[in-house]
C-alpha positions in Angstrom: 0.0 0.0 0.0 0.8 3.1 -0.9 0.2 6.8 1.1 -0.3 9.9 -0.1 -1.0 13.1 2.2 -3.2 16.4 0.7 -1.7 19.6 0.2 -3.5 22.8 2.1 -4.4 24.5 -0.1 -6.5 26.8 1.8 -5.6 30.4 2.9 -6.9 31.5 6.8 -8.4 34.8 7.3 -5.1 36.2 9.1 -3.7 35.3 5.5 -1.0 32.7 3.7 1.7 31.1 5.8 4.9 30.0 3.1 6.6 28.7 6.1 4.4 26.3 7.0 3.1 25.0 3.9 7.1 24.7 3.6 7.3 22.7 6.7 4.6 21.1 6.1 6.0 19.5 2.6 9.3 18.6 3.9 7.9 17.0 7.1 5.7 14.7 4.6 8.3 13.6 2.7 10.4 12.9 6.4 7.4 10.6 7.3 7.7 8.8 3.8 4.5 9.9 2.1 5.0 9.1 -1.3 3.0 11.7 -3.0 1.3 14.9 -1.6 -2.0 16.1 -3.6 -3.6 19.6 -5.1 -7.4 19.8 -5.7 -8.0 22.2 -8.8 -11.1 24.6 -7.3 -10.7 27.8 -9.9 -13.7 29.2 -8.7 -14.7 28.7 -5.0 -16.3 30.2 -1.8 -13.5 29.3 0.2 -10.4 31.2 -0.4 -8.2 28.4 -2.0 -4.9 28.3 -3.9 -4.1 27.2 -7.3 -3.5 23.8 -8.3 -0.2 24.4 -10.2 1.1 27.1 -8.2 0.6 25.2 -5.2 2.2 22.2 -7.0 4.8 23.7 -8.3 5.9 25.3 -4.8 5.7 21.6 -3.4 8.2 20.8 -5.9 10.4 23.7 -4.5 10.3 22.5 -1.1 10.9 19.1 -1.9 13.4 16.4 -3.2 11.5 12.9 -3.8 8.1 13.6 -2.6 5.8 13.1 -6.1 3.4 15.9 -6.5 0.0 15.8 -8.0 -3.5 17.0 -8.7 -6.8 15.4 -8.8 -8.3 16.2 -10.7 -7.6 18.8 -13.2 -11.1 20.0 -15.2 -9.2 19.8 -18.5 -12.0 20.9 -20.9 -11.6 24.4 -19.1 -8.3 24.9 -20.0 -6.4 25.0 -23.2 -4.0 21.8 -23.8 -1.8 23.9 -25.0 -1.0 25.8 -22.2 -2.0 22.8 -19.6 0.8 20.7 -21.7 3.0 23.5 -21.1 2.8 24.0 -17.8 2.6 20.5 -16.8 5.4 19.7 -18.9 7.3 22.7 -16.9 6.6 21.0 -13.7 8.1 17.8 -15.0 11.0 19.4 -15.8 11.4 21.1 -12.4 10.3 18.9 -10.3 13.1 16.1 -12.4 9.9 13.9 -13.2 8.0 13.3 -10.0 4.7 15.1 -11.8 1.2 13.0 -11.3 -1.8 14.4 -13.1 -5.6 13.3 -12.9 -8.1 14.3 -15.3 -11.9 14.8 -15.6 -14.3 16.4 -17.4 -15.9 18.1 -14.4 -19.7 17.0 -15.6 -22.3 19.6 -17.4 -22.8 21.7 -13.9 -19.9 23.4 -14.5 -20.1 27.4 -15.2 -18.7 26.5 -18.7 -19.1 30.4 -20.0 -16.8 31.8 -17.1 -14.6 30.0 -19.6 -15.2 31.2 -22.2 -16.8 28.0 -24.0 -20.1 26.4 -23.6 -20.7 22.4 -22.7 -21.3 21.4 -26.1 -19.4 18.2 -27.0 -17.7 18.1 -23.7 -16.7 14.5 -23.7 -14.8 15.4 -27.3 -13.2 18.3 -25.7 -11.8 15.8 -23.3 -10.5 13.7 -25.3 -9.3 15.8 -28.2 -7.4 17.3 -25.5 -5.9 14.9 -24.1 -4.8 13.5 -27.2 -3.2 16.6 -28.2 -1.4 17.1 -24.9 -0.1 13.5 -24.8 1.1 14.2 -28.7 2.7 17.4 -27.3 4.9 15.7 -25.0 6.1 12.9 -27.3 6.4 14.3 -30.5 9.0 16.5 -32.6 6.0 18.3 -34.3 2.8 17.6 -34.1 0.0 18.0 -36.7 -3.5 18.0 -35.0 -6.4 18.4 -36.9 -9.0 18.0 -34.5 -12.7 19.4 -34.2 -12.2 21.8 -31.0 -7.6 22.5 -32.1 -5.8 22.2 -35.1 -1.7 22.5 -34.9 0.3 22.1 -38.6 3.9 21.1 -38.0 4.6 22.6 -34.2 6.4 21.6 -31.7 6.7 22.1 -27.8 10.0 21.9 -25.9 11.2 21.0 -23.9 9.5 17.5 -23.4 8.8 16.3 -19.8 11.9 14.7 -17.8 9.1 11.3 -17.8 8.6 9.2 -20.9 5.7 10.0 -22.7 4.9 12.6 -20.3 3.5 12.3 -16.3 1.2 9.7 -15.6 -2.8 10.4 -16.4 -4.9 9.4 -13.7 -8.6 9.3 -14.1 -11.4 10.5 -12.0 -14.9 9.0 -12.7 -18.0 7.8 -11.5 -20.5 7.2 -13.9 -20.1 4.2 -15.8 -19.4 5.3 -19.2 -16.6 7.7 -17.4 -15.0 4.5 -15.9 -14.6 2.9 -19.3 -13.0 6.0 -20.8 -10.5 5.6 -17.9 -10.1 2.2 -18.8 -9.5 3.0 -22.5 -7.4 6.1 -22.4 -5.9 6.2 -19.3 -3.1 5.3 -16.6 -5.0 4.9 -13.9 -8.3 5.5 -11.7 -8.2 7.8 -8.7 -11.8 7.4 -6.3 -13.0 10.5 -5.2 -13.3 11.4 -1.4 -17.2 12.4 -2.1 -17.0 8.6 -3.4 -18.1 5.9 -0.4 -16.2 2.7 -0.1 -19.7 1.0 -0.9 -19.7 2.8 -4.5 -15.8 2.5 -4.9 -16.6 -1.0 -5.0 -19.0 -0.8 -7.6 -16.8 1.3 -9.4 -14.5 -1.4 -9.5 -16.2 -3.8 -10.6 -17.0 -2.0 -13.2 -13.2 -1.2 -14.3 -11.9 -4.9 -13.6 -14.7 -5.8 -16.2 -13.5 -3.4 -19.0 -9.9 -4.0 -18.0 -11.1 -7.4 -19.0 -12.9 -6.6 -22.0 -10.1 -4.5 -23.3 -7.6 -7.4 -22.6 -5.3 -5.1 -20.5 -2.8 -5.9 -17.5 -4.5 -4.8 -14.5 -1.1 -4.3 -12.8 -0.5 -1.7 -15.7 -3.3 0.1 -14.8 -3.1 1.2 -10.6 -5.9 2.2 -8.7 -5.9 5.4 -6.3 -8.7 6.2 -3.5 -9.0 9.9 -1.8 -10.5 9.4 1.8 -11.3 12.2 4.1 -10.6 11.1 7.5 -9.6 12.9 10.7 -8.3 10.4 13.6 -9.2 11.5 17.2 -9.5 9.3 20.3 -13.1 11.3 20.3 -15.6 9.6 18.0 -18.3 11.1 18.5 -16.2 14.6 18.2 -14.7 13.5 15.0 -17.8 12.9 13.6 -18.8 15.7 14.3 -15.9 18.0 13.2 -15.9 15.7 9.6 -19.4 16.4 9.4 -19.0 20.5 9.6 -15.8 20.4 7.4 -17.4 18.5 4.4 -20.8 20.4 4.8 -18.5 23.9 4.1 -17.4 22.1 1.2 -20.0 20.9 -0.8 -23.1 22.0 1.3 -23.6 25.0 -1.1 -23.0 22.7 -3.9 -26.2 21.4 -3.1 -25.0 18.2 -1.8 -26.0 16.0 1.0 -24.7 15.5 4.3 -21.3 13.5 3.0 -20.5 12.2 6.5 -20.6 8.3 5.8 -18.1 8.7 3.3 -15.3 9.6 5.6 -13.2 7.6 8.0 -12.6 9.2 11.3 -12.0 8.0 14.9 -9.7 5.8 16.8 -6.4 5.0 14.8 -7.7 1.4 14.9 -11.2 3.0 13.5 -9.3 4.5 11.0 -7.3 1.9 10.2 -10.7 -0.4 9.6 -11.8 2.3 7.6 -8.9 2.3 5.3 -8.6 -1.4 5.3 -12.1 -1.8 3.8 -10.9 0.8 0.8 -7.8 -1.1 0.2 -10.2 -4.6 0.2 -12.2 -3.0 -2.5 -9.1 -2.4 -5.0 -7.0 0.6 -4.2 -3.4 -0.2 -4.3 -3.1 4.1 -2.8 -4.6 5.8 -0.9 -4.6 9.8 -0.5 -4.8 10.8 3.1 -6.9 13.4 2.9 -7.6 15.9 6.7 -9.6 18.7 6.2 -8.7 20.5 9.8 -5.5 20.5 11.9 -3.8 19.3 9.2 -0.1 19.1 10.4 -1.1 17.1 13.5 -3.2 14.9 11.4 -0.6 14.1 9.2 1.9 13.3 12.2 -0.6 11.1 14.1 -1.7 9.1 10.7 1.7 8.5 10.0 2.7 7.5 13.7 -0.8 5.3 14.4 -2.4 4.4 11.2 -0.3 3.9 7.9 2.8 1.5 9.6 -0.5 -0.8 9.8 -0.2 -1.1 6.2 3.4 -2.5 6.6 
């Protein structure tokens, strides 16, 4: 099993602390997280930093620690410029660049964008294929419905292979095919419960099946929200609050159940019924008191995992 730990990425009223999101990153990769995580939330309520800033400034403050985002809305931005600037990071970080994809569903404020949601699955996929050519090829000719490129090329390419890993975040059963198809991995959402992470799953294994591919070529990654506190019935309630400022004015119901949180050995049940139902990561995911969370899940939870 392998741990990742969530970047903060969000900024307190008395204002942004670089030194301890400094300390922070380097105390992570002391502990022997493997990877520490962005969300991407362009527009928000909460007063949250970028994705690839935040990223990027990870890879500052860090040596082996891989960074990541999950998951990047990629029909809002321009593969051009996301290849770019992911290809950047690659470069600086010497190759330790993870990126997940989605195509954020038709809820999204498409026109703040400057586009609309028409053909929004082809606008994934066109640009995903172009940013993938971007990173491999010496020129690249593209002549796709939403981008067209004659003969141009984009240097330099990322320090990894064929460019950073492509995780995929889905949920609805067409999605998880895609993943299947096109991508390098599958990465659960926190919103996701263990009980439809398994369903998920089931649903990938058969099209990994169906498309005759490896599954150890294709790694699964679950984001839990969890706090551990000898308190139960406190942790509940804190999770509770926490998730309800995040997607309460989404709409969305109380998202509770979907946590872990309690004793370490409650939290370590938890985690062990998410690694049961397929994931071979997990991304450690506190949403309060996040330094102390980090030290404790790495002192009482994860050497569990051996």
């Amino acid at each position: 099993m392998r741990f990742g730990i969530s970047i903060p990425q969000d900024v307190p009223a008395d204002g942004f602390d670089p030194a301890g999101l400094r300390a922070f990153l380097t105390r992570a990769e002391e502990l022997g997280f493997e990877s520490a995580w962005t969300q991407e939330q362009v527009l928000s309520h909460k007063p949250t930093l970028g994705a690839i800033e935040t990223m990027t400034y990870a890879a500052a403050c860090t040596d082996q620690l891989r960074i990541g985002c999950s998951v990047f809305v990629t029909p809002l931005h321009s593969p051009v410029h996301l290849a770019k600037s992911l290809g950047t990071l690659d470069q600086l970080s010497q190759g330790r660049l993870e990126v997940g994809v989605g195509t954020g569903g038709k809820r999204r404020p498409f026109a703040a964008f400057g586009m609309d949601g028409e053909g929004l699955i082809t606008r994934f996929t066109e640009g995903l294929q172009l940013m993938r050519a971007l990173w491999t090829q010496e020129k690249v000719t593209f002549d796709g419905r939403f981008w067209q490129l004659d003969g141009m090329s984009m240097e330099p390419k990322p320090v990894q292979a064929g460019g950073p890993p492509i995780w995929f975040g889905a949920s609805a059963e067409a999605a998880l095919k895609r993943a299947v198809r096109l991508g390098d991995g599958f990465f659960g959402a926190g919103s996701t419960s263990t009980a439809q992470f398994v369903e998920q799953m089931r649903i990938v294994r058969a099209e990994l099946d169906q498309q005759d591919r490896d599954p150890s070529t294709f790694p699964i990654a679950k984001r839990v929200y969890l706090t551990i506190d000898d308190d139960t019935a406190r942790a509940k309630e804190r999770m509770g609050a926490a998730l309800n400022e995040i997607y309460g004015p989404l709409g969305m119901p109380d998202l509770t159940p979907v946590s872990v949180y309690g004793s370490a050995q409650e939290c370590v049940d938890g985690l062990r019924a998410v690694a049961a139902a397929g994931a071979e990561r997990i991304l450690l995911n506190p949403l309060f008191d996040q330094y102390e969370q980090m030290e404790r899940l790495a002192a009482e939870v994860v050497p569990h995992f051996g």
